[in-house]
C-alpha positions in Angstrom: 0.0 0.0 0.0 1.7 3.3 -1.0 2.3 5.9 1.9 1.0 9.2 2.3 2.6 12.3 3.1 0.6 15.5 4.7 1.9 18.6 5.1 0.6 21.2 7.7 -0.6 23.6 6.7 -1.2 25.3 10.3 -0.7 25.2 14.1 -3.4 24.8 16.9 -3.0 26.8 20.0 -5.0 26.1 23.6 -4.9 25.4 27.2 -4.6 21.8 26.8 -1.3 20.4 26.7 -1.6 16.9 28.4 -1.9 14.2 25.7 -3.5 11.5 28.1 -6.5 13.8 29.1 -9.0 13.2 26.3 -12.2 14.2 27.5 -14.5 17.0 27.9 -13.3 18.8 24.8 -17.0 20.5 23.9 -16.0 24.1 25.4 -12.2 23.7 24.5 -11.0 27.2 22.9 -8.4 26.8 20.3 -6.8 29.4 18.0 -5.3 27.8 14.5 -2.7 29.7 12.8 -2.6 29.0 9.0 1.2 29.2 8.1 1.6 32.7 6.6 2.8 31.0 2.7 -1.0 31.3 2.1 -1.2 34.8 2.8 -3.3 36.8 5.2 -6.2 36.7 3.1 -6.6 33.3 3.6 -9.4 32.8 5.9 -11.2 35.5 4.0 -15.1 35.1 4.1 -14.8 31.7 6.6 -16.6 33.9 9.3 -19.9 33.7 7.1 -19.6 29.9 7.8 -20.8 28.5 11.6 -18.8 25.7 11.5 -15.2 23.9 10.0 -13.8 20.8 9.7 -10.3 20.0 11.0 -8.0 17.5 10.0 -4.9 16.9 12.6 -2.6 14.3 13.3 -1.9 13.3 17.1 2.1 14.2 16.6 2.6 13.7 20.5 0.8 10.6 20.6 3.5 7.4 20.8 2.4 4.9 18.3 1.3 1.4 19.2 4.0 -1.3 18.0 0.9 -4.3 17.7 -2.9 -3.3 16.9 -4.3 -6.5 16.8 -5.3 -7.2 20.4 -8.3 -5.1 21.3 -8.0 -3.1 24.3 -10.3 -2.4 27.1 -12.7 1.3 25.6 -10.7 4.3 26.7 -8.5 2.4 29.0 -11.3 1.5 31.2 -11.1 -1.7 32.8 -14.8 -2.1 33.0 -16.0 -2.1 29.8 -15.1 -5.1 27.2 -12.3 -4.5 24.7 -12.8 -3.2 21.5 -10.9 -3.3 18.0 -8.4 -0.7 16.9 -11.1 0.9 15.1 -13.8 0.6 17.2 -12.0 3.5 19.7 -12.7 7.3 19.6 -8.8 8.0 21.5 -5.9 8.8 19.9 -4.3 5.3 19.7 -4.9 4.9 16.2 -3.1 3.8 13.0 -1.5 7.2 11.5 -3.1 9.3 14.0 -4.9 11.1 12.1 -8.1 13.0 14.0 -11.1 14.9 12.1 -13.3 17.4 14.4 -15.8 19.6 13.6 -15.4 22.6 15.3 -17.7 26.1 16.0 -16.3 28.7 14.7 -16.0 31.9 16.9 -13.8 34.2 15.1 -11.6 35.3 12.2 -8.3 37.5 12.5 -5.9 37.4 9.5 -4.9 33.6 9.4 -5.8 33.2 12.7 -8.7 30.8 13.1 -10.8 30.5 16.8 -12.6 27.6 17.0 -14.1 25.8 19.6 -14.7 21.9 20.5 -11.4 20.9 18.9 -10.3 17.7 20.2 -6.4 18.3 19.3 -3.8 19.7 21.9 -1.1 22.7 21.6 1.1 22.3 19.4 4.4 21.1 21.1 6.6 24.1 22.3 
């Protein structure tokens, strides 16, 4: 199967930082900063627009070596295993995470969303 290669195309900014909490994301406030090669004029007209779609990758997420043994759901002991892909968290093949996300404002290529389920970018 050939690979794939993404390139971002932004950063998110928020107060979440730690990788293992992944709840209670719904009031989350994150800014995205699109990377200034496509301009400021960028996010032109996106305010007209109440929500957005936002492909991420979980970058600070260690990958699993073996996904074929299910795991007990969100690491909770009492609830049965599930599949790899029977999981919402972010212990996935190529961690890759789609949200859709409010939008609340528009600055330049600044983005504010809330409900994103990704965490700061790494420092």
């Amino acid at each position: 199967m050939p690979s794939l290669e993404i390139t971002p195309i932004g950063t998110v900014r928020n107060d979440r930082t730690d990788i293992q909490h992944t709840d209670n994301w719904g009031a989350v406030r994150s800014t995205i900063t699109i990377d200034e090669r496509f301009g400021e004029a960028c996010l032109q007209s996106l305010e007209g627009f109440s929500h957005v779609e936002v492909l991420f990758v979980f970058d600070q997420f260690p990958e699993r070596e073996d996904y074929r043994e299910p795991r007990p759901y969100r690491g909770r002991s009492d609830l049965p295993p599930v599949g790899v892909f029977a999981g919402r968290g972010p212990g996935r093949p190529n961690r890759i995470g789609v949200t859709c996300c409010a939008i609340e404002s528009v600055h330049g290529r600044e983005l504010t969303v809330v409900g994103l389920d990704a965490v700061s970018a790494s420092r």
